[in-house]
N, C-alpha and C positions, 0 to 999 in steps of 0.2 A: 448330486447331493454330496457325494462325498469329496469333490472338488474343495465346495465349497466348507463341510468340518476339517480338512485337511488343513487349507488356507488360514481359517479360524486360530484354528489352535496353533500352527507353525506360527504365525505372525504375534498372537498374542503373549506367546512365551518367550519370543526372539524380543518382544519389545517391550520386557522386563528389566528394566538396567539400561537399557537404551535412552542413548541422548535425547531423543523427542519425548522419552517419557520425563528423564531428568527435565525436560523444559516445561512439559506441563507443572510438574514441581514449583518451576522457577515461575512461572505466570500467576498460578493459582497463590504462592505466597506473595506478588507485588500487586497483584490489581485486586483479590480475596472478594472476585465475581466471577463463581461457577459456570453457570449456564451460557455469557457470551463467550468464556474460553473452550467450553464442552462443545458448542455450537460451530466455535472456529477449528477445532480440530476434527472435527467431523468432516466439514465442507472442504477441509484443506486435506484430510486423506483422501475422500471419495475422488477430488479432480488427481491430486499424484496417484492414485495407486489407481485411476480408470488408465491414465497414459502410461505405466506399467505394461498394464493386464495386454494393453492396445500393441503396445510394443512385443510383447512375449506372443502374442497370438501373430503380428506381423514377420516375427520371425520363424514360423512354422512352414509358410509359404514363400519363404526366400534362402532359406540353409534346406541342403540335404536333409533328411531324417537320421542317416543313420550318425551325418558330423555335429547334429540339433544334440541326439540322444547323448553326444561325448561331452557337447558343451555344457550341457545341463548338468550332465553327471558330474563332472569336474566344479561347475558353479556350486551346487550343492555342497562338495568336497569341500570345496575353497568356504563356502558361509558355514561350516560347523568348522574351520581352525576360527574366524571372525566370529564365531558366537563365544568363541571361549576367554575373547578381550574384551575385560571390560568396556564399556563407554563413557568418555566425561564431556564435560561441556563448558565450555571455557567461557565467561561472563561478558568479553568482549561478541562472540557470535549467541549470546544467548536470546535477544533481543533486537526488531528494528527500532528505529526512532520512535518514540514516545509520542502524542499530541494526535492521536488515531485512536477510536474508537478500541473497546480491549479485543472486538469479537476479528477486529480488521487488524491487529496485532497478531495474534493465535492465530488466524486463517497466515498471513503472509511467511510469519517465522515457521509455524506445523510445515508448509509447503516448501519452505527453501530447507528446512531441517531434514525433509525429507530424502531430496534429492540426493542419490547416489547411495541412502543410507541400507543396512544388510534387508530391511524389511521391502522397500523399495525392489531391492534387488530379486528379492523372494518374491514377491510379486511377478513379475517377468518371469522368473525361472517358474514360477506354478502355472501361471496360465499357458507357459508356450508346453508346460508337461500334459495339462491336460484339455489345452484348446476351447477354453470356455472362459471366456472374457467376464462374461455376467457375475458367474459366479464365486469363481475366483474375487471379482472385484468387489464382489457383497460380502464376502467371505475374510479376505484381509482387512476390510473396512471394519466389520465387527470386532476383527482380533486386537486391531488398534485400540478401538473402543472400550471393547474389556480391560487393558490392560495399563489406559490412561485417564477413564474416567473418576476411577478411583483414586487413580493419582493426583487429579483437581481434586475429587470430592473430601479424603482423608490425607491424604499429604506423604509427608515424610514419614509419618507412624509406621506406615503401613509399607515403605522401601526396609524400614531397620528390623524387622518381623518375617521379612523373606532371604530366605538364604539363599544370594547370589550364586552360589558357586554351583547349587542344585540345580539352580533357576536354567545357568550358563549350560551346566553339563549336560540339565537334557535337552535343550535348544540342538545342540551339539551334535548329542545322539540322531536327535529324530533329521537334522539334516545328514548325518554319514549314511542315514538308512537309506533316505531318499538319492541321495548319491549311490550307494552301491547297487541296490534296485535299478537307478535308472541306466548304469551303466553296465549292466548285466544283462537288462532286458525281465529282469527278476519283477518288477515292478506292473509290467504290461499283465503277467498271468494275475494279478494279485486285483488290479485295479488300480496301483499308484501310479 
């Protein structure tokens, strides 16, 4: 369980300001049909962040444990200085080609937007921390959710009403904790 609030809330506070949310933005004002874009963003986290989770659990049974614990720790490290840059989203990759259903737009661009991106990444780094693919991967699925459904449903209103900087800093935080926990061994007594 706690994999899976852990997952939740890292991901959905990481992917506040984040370019996949700027794209729900960018979707939900040109096509201004909710539910096939809430529907494509769903289906396109759950397949990226299941090949994450699959990933991050792959790599528990293939690195050392104690070189896994430096990697992780150092990944952590590394995504709370990347939580503190902004994200933008350039109008040319904002978008595939037109002439496609909006729900197979939203699924394709969610999925390629996701690729590489710091939530993505957080993904891998959480399931290989705590070897549970499931829940992790229901757990970042949710946080996406929360943190872009709203961004179809109410818009821009609701980006210029959150203070970025807060939003950024404790992203930030809660990844240096998870870093220094993991690279301490501090995190094992605790349950992280």
């Amino acid at each position: 369980m706690e994999s899976f609030l852990v997952s939740s809330g890292v991901v959905a506070l990481a992917e506040i300001g984040d370019k996949t949310q700027l794209l729900a933005f960018i979707l939900a004002a040109r096509f201004r049909q909710p539910m096939p874009i809430i529907l494509g963003i769903l289906v396109a986290t759950i397949l990226n962040h299941a090949l994450a989770a699959a990933a991050g659990v792959w790599l528990i049974g293939v690195i050392d444990p104690n070189v896994l614990r430096w990697l992780l720790g150092i990944t952590f490290l590394g995504m709370m200085v990347w939580a503190l840059i902004p994200d933008r989203l350039d109008d040319a990759e904002a978008l595939p080609a037109t002439g496609r259903s909006v729900f197979v737009v939203t699924l394709i661009a969610f999925f390629l937007a996701e690729m590489g991106d710091k939530t993505q990444l957080a993904t891998i780094a959480l399931s290989a921390r705590y070897a549970e693919f499931w829940s992790v991967t229901a757990g970042t699925t949710l946080g996406m959710m929360v943190a872009n459904v709203p961004a179809v449903l109410v818009g821009e209103r609701l980006l210029r009403r959150i203070p970025m900087r807060w939003v950024h800093g404790t992203v930030a935080a809660i990844f240096g904790i998870l870093g220094i926990a993991t690279l301490t061994g501090l995190g094992s007594q605790f349950g992280l």
